[in-house]
N, C-alpha and C positions, 0 to 999 in steps of 0.2 A: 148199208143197213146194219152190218157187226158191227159198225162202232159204235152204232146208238147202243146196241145187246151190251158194247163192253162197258160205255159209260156209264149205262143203267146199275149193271152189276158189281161192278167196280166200286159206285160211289154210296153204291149200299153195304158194303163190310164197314167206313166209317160211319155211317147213320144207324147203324145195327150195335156196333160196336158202344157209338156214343150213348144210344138207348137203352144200353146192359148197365149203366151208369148209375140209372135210374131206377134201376129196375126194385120189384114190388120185392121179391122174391129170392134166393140162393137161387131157386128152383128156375124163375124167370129170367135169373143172368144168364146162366147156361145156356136156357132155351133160345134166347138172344145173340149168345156168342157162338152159338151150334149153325146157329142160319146164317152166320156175317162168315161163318166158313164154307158154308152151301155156297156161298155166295164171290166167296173167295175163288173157291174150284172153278165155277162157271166163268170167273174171269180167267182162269187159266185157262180154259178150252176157246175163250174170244181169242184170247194173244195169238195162241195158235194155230186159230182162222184166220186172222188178221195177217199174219207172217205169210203162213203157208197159201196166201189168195195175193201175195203182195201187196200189203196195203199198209206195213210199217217195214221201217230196214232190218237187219240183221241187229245194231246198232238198238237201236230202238227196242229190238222184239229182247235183247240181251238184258239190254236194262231194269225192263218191268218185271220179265222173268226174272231176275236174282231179288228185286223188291217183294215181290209177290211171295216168292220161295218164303221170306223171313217173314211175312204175314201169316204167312198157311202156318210156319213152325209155333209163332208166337200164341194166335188162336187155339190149333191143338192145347200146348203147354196148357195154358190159361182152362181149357172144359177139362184137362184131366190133373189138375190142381185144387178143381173146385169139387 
């Protein structure tokens, strides 16, 4: 059942992301990019449900985490540039 949580979460920082694209607003890009990081987080706490219930390897869990890491950084940067 976490992996659904993770893919759900997961694959909404890039549909959040891509819909700050569009967005109406300065105001509305933010609000957009503020949630694909909410969103970001919540993938963090899957991975390490995921790991920690054994359900990805070491390997695996290693990998997402240093991707993720540079997602969380970039988002930040990005709301507090805007």
């Amino acid at each position: 059942m976490s992996k659904h949580f993770f893919l759900r979460s997961g694959t909404a920082v890039g549909v959040l992301v891509h819909e700050a694209e569009q967005a109406e607003s300065k105001t509305d890009f933010i609000h957009k990019i503020t949630i694909a990081l909410k969103e970001a987080n919540e993938t963090k706490y899957w991975i390490e449900l995921l790991f920690q219930s054994n359900c990805i390897d070491q390997t695996a869990h290693n990998s997402i985490k240093t991707d993720l890491t540079e997602i969380l950084k970039l988002l930040i940067s990005i709301i507090k540039n805007n």
